[in-house]
C-alpha positions in Angstrom: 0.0 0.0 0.0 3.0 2.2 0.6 4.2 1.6 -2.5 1.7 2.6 -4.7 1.2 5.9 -2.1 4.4 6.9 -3.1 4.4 6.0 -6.8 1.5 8.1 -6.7 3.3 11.3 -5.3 6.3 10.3 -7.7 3.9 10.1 -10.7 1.8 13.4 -9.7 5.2 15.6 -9.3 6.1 14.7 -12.6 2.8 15.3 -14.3 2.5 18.7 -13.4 6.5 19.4 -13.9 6.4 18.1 -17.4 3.0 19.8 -18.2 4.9 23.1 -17.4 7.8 22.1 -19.6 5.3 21.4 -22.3 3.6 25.0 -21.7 7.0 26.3 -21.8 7.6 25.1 -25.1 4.0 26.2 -26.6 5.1 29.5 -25.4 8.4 29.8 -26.9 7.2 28.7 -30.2 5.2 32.2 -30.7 8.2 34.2 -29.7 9.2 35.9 -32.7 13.3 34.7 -34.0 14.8 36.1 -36.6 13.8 33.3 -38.8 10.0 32.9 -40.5 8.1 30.2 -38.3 4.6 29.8 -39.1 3.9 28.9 -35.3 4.4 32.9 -34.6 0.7 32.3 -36.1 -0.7 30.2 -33.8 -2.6 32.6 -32.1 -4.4 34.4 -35.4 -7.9 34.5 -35.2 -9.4 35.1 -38.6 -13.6 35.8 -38.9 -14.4 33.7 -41.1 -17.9 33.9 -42.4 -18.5 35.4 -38.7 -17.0 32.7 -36.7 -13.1 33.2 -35.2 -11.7 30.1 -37.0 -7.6 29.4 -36.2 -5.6 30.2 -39.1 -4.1 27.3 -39.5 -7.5 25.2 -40.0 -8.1 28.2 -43.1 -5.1 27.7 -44.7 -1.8 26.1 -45.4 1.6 27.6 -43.8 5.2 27.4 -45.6 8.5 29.3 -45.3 10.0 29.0 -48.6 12.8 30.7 -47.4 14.4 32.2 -43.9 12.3 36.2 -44.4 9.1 34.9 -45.7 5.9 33.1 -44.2 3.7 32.1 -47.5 -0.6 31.5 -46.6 -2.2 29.7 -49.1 -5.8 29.8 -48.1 -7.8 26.7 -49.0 -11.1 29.2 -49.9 -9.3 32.2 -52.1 -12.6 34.2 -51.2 -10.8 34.7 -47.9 -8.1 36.2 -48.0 -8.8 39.7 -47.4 -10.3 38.6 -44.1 -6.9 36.7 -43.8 -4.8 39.7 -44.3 -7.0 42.0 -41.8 -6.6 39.3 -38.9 -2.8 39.4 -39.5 -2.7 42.8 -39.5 -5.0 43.6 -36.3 -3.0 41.1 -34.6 -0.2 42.5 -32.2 2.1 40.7 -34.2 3.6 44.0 -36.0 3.8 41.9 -39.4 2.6 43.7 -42.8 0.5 40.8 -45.4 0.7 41.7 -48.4 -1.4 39.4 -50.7 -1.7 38.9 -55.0 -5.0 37.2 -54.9 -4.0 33.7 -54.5 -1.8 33.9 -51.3 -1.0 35.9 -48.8 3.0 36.4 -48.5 4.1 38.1 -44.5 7.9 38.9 -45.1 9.3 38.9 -41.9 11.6 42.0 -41.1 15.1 41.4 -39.2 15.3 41.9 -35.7 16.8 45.3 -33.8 19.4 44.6 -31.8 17.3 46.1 -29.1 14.1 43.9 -29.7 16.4 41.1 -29.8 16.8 41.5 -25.9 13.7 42.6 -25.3 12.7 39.1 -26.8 15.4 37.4 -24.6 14.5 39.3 -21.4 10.5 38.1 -22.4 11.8 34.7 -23.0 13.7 34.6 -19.7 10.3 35.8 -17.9 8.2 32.9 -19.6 11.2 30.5 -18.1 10.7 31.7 -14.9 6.9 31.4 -14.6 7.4 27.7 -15.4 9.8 27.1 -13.4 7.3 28.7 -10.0 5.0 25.6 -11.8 7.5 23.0 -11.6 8.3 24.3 -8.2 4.4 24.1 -7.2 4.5 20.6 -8.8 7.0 19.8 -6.4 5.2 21.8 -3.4 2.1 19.8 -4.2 3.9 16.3 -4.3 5.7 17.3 -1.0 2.9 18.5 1.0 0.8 15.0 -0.3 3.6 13.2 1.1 3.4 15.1 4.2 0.0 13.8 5.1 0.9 10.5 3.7 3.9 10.2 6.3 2.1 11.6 9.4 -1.2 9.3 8.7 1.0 6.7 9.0 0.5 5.3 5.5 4.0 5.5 4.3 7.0 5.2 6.8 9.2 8.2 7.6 12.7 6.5 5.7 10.3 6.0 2.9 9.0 9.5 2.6 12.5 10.9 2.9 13.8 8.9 0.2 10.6 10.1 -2.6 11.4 13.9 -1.0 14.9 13.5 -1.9 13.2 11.6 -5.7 10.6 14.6 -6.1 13.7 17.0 -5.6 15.8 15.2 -8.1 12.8 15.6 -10.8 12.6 19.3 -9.8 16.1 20.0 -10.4 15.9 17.8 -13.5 13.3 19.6 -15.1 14.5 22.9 -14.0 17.7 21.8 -16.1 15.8 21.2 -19.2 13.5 24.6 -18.9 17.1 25.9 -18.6 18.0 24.2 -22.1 15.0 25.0 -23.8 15.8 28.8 -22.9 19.1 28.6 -24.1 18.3 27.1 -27.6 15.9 29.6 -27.9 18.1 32.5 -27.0 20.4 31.4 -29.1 17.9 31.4 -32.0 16.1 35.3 -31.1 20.3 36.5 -30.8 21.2 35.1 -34.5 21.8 37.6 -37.0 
């Protein structure tokens, strides 16, 4: 019964510590690089036939090259609703469009956006970190109860502590890498 008590706590902490790592990385994929990424327009709303539809569910996304994001709508008789969604979004991108696509050429970063992109970056890497601390807090406080109930033995508890803070650290590690590589990416020229 202790067993599966503490496999519990094990398997909660790392539930919510790798749900924040996830979140993390959803996060970092609409922070603007250097580079065209169509996932900068994840978050585009386009009203379409007066219902918000996701852009990519309207039309398809490609970067034919490193300064261009290319949207080839599936229904051509949206794309000036296509290009005002772009453009009312806080994106600060300029569509320009021929008829049949939409081309969104993506401008090169200031050196002074650049950081402001890595300070934003290292504030979304904090706030996950806080929820893989929380996961941690959570775990340790179940654990808590667990030992002083009398469910799980006090050497036992001390050993998942010492496991729960092992996971902490290793996931604050790899929030640490994902930060890195995509600081690395924003501060390429």
């Amino acid at each position: 019964m202790a067993q599966d008590d503490v496999t519990l706590v094990r398997e909660e902490a790392q539930g919510a510590m790798e749900k924040s790592l996830r979140s993390l990385k959803a996060e970092l994929q609409k922070v603007r690089t250097g580079r065209a990424n169509t996932a900068i327009l994840d978050g585009v709303q386009v009203d379409y036939y007066g219902t918000p539809t996701p852009l990519n569910q309207l039309a398809n996304l490609t970067t034919p090259d490193p300064r261009l994001i290319v949207v080839s709508p599936y229904d051509k008789g949206s794309i000036q609703a296509i290009e005002k969604a772009i453009q009312s979004s806080d994106l600060g991108l300029t569509p320009s469009s021929d008829g049949k696509v939409v081309r969104i050429p993506i401008p090169s970063l200031t050196e002074e956006r650049r950081n402001e992109l890595v300070k934003h970056v290292h504030r979304l890497a904090e706030d996950h970190k806080v929820g893989v601390r929380e996961g941690r807090r959570d775990a340790l406080s179940m654990l808590k109860d667990l030992v002083s109930d009398g469910s799980v033995p006090r050497d036992e508890g001390r050993q998942t502590e010492k496991a729960v803070q092992g996971l902490t650290d290793g996931y604050v590690k790899k929030i640490d890498e994902v930060t890195g590589q995509k600081e690395k990416e924003i501060l390429e020229v």
